[in-house]
N, C-alpha and C positions, 0 to 999 in steps of 0.2 A: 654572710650570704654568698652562696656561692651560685655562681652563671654555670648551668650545666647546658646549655646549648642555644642558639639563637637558630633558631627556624626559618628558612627562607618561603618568604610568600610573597606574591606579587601586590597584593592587596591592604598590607598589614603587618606592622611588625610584631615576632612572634617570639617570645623571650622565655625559657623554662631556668628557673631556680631551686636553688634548692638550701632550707633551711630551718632550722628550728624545728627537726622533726617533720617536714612539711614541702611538699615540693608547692610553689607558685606557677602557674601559670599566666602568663603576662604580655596580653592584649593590647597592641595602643595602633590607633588612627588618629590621624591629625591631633588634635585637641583633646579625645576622646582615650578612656583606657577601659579595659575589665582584667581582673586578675581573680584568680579561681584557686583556691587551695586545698593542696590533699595531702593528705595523711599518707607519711612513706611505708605505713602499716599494711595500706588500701591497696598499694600497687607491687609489682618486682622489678623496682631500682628506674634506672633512667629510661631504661627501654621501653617499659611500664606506663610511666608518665608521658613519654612520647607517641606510643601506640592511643592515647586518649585521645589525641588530636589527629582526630580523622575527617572526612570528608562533610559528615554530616555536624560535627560540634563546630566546625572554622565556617559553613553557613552560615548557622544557627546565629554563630559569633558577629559576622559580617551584617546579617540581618537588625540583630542588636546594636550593632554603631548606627544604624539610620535611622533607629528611634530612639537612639540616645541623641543624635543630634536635631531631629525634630522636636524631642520636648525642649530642648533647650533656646533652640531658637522660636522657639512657642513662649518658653517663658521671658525670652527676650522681647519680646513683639509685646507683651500683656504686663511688660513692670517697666520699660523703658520710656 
């Protein structure tokens, strides 16, 4: 696996890979991860995979850590 860039965000750390035919994209907050994988078929090379992460998918993204951590501390509250 190779680290083709670490992305600076104030919010999130932002990690692009690249491997097995497949670039990773790789999301993590606190406790919390997403990783997204594409096909190096799909895009043109790192530039490609970097232009994916634009304003409106690192939202989208952020939006989804809060309700990844709301269902979890929902399912915390409801099994503990």
């Amino acid at each position: 696996m190779r680290v083709v860039a670490d992305i600076p965000h104030p919010a999130m750390k932002v990690t692009l890979l690249a491997w097995n035919g497949k670039y990773l994209v790789k999301l993590e907050k606190g406790d919390f991860e997403q990783t997204y994988k594409i096909s190096e078929m799909d895009i043109m090379g790192d530039a490609g995979a970097k232009a994916l992460l634009d304003e409106e998918f690192i939202d989208a993204a952020l939006s989804r850590f809060t309700e990844m951590r709301q269902s979890f501390i929902g399912t915390l509250r409801r099994n503990s």
